[in-house]
N, C-alpha and C positions, 0 to 999 in steps of 0.2 A: 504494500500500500504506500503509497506516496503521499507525504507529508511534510510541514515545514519544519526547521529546525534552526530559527530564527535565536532563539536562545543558547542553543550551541557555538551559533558564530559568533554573538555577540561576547559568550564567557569567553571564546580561544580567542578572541579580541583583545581581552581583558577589560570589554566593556562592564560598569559595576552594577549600573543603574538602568538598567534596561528601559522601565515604562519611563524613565526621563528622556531618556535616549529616544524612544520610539517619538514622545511626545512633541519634544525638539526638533523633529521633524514633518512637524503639523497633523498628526494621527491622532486620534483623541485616546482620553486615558480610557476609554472602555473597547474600544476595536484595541490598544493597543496590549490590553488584557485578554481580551480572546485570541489576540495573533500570541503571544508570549505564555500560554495554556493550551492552546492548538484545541482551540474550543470554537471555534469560526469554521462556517461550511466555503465561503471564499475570501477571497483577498484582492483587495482593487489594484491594479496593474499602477496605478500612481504611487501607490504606498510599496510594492518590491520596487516599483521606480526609485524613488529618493530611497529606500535603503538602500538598495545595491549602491546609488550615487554616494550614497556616503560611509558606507564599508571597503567600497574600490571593489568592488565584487560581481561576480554573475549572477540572475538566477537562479542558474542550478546549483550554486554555489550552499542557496537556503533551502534547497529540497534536501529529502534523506527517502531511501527506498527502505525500507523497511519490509519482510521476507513476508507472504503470506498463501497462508496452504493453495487458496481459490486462487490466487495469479503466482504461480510457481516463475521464476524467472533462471535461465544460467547463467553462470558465470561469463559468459560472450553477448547476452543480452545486453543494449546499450545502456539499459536502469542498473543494473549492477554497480556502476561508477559511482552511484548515488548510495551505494550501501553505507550506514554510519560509519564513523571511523571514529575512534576516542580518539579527541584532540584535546590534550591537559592544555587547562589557560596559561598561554604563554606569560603571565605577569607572577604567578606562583611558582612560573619553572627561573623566571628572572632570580627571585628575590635568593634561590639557592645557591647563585654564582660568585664566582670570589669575584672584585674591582676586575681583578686582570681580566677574567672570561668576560666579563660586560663590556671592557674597552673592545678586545675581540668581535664581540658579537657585534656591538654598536657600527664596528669597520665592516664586517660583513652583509649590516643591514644597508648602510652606505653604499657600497659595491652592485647590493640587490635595485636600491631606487635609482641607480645611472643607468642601469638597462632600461 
């Protein structure tokens, strides 16, 4: 089943405040309560619009296929790419790093945003 997983991106973001976040983006706090509980039957193409616009992100990016018995998929199926993946929030795997590794990484992240 295909569903969102708008909370997932936003934790491996390290975003903290989600319905602010969402809010901040002109979504009001009760859609941004059903998008953030996956309690919404749809989703207005303008609200994945300004998220994606402001995660740097696809789409597909916020879906997750999720395995189910009635629509069995394989592994070469193109929804497969969409299977969850645990992504630990990048701000908790920071806070582990000695100074050196964060100068490191910071150079790295550098390197990543000149492509």
């Amino acid at each position: 089943m295909l569903s969102l997983n708008i909370s997932g991106v936003l934790a491996a973001k390290g975003i903290e405040s989600p319905h602010y976040f969402l809010m901040k983006l002109g979504i009001s706090r009760h859609t941004a309560h059903l998008i953030l509980h996956n309690q919404h039957s749809s989703v207005q193409l303008v609200h994945l619009s300004k998220i994606c616009h402001a995660l740097q992100c696809a789409p597909s990016d916020l879906f997750i296929w999720n395995d189910d018995k009635d629509l069995p998929i394989t592994d070469t199926h193109p929804l497969s790419k969409l299977r969850k993946k645990d992504t630990p929030p990048l701000a908790g795997r920071i806070r582990n790093l000695s100074l050196d590794q964060v100068s490191i990484l910071n150079n790295f992240l550098d390197d990543l945003e000149k492509k």
